[in-house]
C-alpha positions as CSV (number, residue, x, y, z in Angstrom):
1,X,86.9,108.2,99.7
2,X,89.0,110.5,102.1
3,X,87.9,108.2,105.0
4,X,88.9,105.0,103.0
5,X,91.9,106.8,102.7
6,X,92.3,107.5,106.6
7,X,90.9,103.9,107.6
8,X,93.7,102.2,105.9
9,X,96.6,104.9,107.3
10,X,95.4,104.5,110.9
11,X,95.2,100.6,110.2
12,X,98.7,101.0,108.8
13,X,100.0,102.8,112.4
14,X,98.2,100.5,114.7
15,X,100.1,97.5,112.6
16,X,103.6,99.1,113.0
17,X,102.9,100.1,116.7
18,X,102.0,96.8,117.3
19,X,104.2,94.6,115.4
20,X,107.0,97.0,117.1
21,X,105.6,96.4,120.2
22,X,105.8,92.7,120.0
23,X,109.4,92.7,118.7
24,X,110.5,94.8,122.0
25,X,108.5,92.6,123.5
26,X,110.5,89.5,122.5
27,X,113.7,91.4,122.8
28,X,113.4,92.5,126.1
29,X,112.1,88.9,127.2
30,X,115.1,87.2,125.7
31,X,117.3,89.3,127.0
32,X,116.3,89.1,130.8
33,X,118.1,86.7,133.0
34,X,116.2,83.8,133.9
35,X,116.5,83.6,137.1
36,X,114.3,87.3,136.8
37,X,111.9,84.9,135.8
38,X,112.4,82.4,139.1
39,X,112.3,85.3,141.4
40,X,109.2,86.7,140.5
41,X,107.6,83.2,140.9
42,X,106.5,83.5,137.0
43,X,106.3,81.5,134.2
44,X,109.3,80.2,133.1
45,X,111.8,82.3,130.2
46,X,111.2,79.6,127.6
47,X,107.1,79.8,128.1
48,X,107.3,83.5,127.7
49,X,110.0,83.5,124.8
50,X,107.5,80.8,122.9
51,X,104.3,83.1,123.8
52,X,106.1,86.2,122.1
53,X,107.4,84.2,118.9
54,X,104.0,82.7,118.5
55,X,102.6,86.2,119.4
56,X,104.7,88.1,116.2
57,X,104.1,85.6,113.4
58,X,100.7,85.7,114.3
59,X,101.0,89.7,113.7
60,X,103.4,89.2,111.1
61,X,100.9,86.2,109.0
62,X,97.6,87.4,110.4
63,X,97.1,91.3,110.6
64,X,93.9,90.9,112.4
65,X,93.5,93.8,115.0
66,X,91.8,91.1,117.4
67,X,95.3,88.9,117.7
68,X,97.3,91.8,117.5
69,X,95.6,93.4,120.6
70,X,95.8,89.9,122.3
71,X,99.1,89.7,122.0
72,X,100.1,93.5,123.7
73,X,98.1,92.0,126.4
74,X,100.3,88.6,126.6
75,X,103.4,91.3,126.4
């Protein structure tokens, strides 16, 4: 009982680090100039932008620890 109890509050954390984590994520990336983007022969700011969105509704629709690692990887 007291582990169910911890399982679901450490699930709880890790689902408002990451989801956090993916909204600075998308911040941050919308907010850099593009030509940041250009210079450091990456990506472009649109692929990044869309990678992120897709990346928190997944979090956001889908709590699955495996996506939600996935995507603090893609940030």
């Amino acid at each position: 009982m007291l582990r169910a109890g911890f399982d679901s509050l450490l699930s709880l954390a890790m689902f408002l680090v990451f989801t956090g984590f993916a909204v600075a994520a998308l911040v941050f990336a919308a907010m850099a100039r593009e030509d940041a983007y250009r210079a450091a022969d990456k990506q472009t700011k649109k692929f990044w932008l869309i990678i992120l969105g897709v990346n928190l509704v997944l979090n956001l629709l889908l709590p699955t620890l495996f996506l939600q690692i996935a995507g603090v990887i893609a940030a």
